[in-house]
C-alpha positions in Angstrom: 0.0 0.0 0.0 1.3 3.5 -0.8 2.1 6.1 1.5 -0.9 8.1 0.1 -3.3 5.5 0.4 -2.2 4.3 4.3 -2.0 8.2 5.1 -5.7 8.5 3.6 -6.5 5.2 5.7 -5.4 6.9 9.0 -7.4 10.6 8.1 -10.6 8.2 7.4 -10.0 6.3 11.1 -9.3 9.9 12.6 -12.7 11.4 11.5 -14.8 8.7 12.2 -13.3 8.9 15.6 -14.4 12.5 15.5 -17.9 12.2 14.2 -18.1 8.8 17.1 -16.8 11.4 20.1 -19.7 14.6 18.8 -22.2 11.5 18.9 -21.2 10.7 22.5 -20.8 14.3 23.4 -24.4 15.2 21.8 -25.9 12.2 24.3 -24.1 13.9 27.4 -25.3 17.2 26.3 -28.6 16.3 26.4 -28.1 15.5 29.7 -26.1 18.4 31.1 -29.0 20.1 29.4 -31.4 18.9 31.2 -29.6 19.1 34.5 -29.4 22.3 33.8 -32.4 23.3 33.4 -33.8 21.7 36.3 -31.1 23.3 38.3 -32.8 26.8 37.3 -35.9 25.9 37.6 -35.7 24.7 41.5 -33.1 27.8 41.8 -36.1 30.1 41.1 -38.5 28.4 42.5 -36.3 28.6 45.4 -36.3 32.5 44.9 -39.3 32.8 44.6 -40.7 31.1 47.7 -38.0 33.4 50.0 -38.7 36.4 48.2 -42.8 35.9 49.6 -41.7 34.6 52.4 -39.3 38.1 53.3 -42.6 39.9 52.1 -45.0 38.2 54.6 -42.3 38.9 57.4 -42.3 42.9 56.8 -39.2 43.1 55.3 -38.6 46.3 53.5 -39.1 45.5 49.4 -35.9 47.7 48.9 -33.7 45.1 50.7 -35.5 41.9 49.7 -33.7 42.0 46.4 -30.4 42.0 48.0 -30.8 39.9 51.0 -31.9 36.9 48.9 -29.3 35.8 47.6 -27.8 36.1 50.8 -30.0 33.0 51.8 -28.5 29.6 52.8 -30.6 27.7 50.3 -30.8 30.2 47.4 -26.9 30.3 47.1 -26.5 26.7 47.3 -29.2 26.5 44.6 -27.7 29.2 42.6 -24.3 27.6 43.1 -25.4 24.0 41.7 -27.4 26.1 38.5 -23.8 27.6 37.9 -21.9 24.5 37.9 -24.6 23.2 35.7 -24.5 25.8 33.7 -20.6 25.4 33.3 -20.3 21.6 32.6 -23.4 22.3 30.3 -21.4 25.3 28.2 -18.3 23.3 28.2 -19.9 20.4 26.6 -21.4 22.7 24.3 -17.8 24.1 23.2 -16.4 20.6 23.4 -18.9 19.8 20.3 -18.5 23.3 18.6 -14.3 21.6 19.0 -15.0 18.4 17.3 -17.2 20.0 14.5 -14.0 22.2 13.7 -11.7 19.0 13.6 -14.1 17.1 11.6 -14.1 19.5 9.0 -10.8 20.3 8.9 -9.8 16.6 8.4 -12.7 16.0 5.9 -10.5 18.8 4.0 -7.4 17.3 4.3 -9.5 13.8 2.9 -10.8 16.1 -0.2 -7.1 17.9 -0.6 -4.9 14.4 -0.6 -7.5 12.3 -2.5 -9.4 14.8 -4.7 -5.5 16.1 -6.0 -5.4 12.8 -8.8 -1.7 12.2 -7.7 
């Protein structure tokens, strides 16, 4: 087999790897998606029910905005919608990574085959 041809070989292997890895990495995003989203959604919720709470206790609607956040549960809720947020936008650029390398090897395919050497 000519160099060409085993070199040609190894770019095929290389981006069906690729295209394998943005298949996996679509499945996990669907699930760092949905995490989430479901860490927002009990984050506000979680808002929510203080912010009412703060209002049927008297507490001046001036400071309610600012105090909580300041709440135990709130941060720890708004923490673990950040992290998910994070590993959610990292997967996302991880994809956005292997789209890139896909193409770029599916031009080096066209360049070294479509070249009739």
């Amino acid at each position: 087999m000519k160099d060409k041809e085993i070199q040609g070989l190894d770019l095929m292997s290389d981006l069906q790897i690729s295209i394998k890895q943005m298949s996996l990495s679509l499945k996990s995003l669907r699930k760092t998606g949905s995490i989430y989203y479901q860490a927002e959604h009990d984050y506000k919720v979680k808002v929510h029910e203080v912010v009412l709470r703060m209002k049927d206790e008297g507490q001046p609607a001036t400071l309610i905005n600012l105090l909580v956040y300041g709440e135990k549960e709130v941060a720890k809720l708004r923490l673990a919608r950040d992290l998910a947020k994070t590993l959610y936008e990292a997967n996302q650029e991880s994809i956005n990574v292997l789209k890139l390398q896909s193409r770029l090897l599916d031009n080096q395919i066209k360049r070294e085959w479509g070249s009739g050497e």
